[in-house]
Structure formats: C-alpha cells, structure tokens
NUSEPA-49649 format. One record per residue (C-alpha): residue number from 0; residue in one letter; x, y, z. Coordinates in nm, 2 decimals. Example, Ala and Ser with C-alpha at 12.3 -4.5 7.8 and 13.67 -1.06 7.14 Angstrom:
<sites>
<n->0	res->a	x->1.23	y->-0.45	z->0.78>
<n->1	res->s	x->1.37	y->-0.11	z->0.71>
</sites>
This chain:
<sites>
<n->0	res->x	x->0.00	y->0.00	z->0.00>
<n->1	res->x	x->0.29	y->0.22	z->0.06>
<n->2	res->x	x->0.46	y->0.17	z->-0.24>
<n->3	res->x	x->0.13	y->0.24	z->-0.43>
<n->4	res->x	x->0.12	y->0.58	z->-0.30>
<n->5	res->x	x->0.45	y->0.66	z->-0.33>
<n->6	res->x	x->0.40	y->0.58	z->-0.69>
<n->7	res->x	x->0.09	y->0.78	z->-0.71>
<n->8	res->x	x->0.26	y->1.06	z->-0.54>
<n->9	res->x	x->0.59	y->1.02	z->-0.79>
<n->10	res->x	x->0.34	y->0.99	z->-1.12>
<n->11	res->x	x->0.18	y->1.35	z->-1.02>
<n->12	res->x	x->0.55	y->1.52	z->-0.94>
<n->13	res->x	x->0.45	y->1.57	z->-0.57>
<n->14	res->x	x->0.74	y->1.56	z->-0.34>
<n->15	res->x	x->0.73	y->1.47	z->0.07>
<n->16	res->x	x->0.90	y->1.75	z->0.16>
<n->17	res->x	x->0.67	y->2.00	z->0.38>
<n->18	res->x	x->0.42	y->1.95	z->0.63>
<n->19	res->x	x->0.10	y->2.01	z->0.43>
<n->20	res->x	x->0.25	y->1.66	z->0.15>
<n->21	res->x	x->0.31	y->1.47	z->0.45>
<n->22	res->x	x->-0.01	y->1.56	z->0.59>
<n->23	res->x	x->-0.19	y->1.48	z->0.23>
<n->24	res->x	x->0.03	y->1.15	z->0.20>
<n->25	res->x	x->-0.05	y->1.01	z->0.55>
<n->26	res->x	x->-0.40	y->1.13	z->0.47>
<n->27	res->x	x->-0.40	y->0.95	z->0.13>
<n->28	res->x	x->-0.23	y->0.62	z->0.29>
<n->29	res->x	x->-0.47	y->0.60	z->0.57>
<n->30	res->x	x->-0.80	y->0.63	z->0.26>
<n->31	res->x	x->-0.62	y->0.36	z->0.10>
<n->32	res->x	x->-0.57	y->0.12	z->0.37>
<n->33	res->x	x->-0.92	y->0.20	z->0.52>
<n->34	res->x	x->-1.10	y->0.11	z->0.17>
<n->35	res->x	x->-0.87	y->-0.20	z->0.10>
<n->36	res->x	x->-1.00	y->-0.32	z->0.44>
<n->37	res->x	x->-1.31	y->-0.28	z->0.38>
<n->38	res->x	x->-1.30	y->-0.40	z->0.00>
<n->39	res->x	x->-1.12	y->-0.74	z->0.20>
<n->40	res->x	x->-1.36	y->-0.76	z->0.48>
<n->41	res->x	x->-1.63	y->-0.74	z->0.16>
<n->42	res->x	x->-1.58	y->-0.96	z->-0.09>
<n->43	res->x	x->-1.37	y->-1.21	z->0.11>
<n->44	res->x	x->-1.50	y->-1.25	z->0.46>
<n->45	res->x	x->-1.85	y->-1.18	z->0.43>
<n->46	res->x	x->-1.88	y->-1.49	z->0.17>
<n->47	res->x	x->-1.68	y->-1.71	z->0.36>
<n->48	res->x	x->-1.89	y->-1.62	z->0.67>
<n->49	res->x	x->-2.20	y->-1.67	z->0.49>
<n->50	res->x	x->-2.09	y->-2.01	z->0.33>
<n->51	res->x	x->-1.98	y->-2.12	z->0.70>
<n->52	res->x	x->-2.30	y->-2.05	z->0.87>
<n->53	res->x	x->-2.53	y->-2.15	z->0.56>
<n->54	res->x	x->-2.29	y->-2.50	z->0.57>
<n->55	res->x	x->-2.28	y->-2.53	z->0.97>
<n->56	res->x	x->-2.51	y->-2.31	z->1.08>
<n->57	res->x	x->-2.47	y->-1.97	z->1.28>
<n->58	res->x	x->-2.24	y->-1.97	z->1.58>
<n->59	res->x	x->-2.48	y->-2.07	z->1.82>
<n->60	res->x	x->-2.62	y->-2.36	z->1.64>
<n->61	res->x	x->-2.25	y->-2.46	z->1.63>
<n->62	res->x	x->-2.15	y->-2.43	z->2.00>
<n->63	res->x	x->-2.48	y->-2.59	z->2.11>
<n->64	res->x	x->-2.66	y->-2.30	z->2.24>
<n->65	res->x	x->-3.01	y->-2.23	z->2.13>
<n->66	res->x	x->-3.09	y->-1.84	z->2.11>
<n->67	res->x	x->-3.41	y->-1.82	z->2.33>
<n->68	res->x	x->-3.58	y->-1.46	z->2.28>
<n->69	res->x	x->-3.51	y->-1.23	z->2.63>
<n->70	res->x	x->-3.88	y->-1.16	z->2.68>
<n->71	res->x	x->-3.98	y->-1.55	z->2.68>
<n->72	res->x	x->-3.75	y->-1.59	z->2.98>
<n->73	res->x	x->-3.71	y->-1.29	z->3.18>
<n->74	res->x	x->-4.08	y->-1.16	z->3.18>
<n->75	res->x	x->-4.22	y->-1.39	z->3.42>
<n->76	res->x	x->-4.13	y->-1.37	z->3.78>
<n->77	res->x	x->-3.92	y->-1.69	z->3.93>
<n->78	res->x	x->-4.29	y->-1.78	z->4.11>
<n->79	res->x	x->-4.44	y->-1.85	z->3.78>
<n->80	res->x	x->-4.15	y->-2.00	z->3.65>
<n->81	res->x	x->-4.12	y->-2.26	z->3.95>
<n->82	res->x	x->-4.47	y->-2.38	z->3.90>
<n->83	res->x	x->-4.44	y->-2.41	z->3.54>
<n->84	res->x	x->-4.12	y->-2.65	z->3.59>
<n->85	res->x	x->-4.31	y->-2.81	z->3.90>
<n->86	res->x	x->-4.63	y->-2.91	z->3.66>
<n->87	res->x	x->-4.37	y->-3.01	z->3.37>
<n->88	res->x	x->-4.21	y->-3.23	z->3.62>
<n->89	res->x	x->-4.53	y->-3.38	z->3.72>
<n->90	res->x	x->-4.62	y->-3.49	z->3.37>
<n->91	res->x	x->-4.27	y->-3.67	z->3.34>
<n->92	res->x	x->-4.33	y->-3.86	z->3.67>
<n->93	res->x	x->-4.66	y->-3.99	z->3.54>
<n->94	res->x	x->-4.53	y->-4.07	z->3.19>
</sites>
C-alpha cells in the first residue's frame, strides 16, 4: 500500500517534503488502507462467513446454544416460572 502511494505521489510530481504533503500522503495512505479493508472484509470475509453458517449453521447452532428470545424468559417472575417447571415435572413422573 505504501509503495502504491508513493507511486501515485511520484506519477503526479508531488514531493514529501513539507508538512502540508506529508499531511496529504499520510492522509492518502490511511484512505487507501481504510477502503482495501473494507473491500477485504467485503468480498472475502463476508462470503466465507456466509458459506460457514449456511454450511454449519450460525455460531450458536455450532457451540450448542439455542438463542431463546429475552422476553420469553425474563418476563415472568421466578414464582411463575417454578410452578411451570413443578407441573412439567409432574407430567414426566406420570409418563
């Protein structure tokens, strides 16, 4: 990335001599580097990642942990909860 603007710098005649050209040029390098990151991250990651989890599934479904919405669990008080395991554990016993 360097050497490409260094070489964009040379084929305009601009010369790294003063503060405002090494100002632009870090400038410039710092745009470069930002959009080949993002041009990576784009058209190599983001397929790979999508292959992965349409292959394996997404992370959870790989580590065994089953996404359960926040509002299904935490909206009850632990009262409710109790009695709902108690009656689910009565229905086992009598299986």
């Amino acid at each position: 990335m360097l050497t490409l603007v260094l070489a964009m710098f040379s084929k305009y005649g601009w010369t790294i001599d003063g503060h405002r050209t090494t100002l632009i040029f870090y400038a410039t390098l710092a745009g470069c580097y930002f959009v080949f990151a993002h041009l990576t991250y784009q058209f190599v990651e983001q397929p790979y990642i999508r292959l992965r989890d349409r292959i394996m599934g997404n992370s959870d479904e790989r580590s065994g942990n089953i996404a359960v919405a926040e509002s299904t669990v935490w909206s009850r008080s632990m009262t409710d909860r109790s009695s709902d395991v108690l009656s689910k554990l009565n229905r086992i016993e009598h299986r």
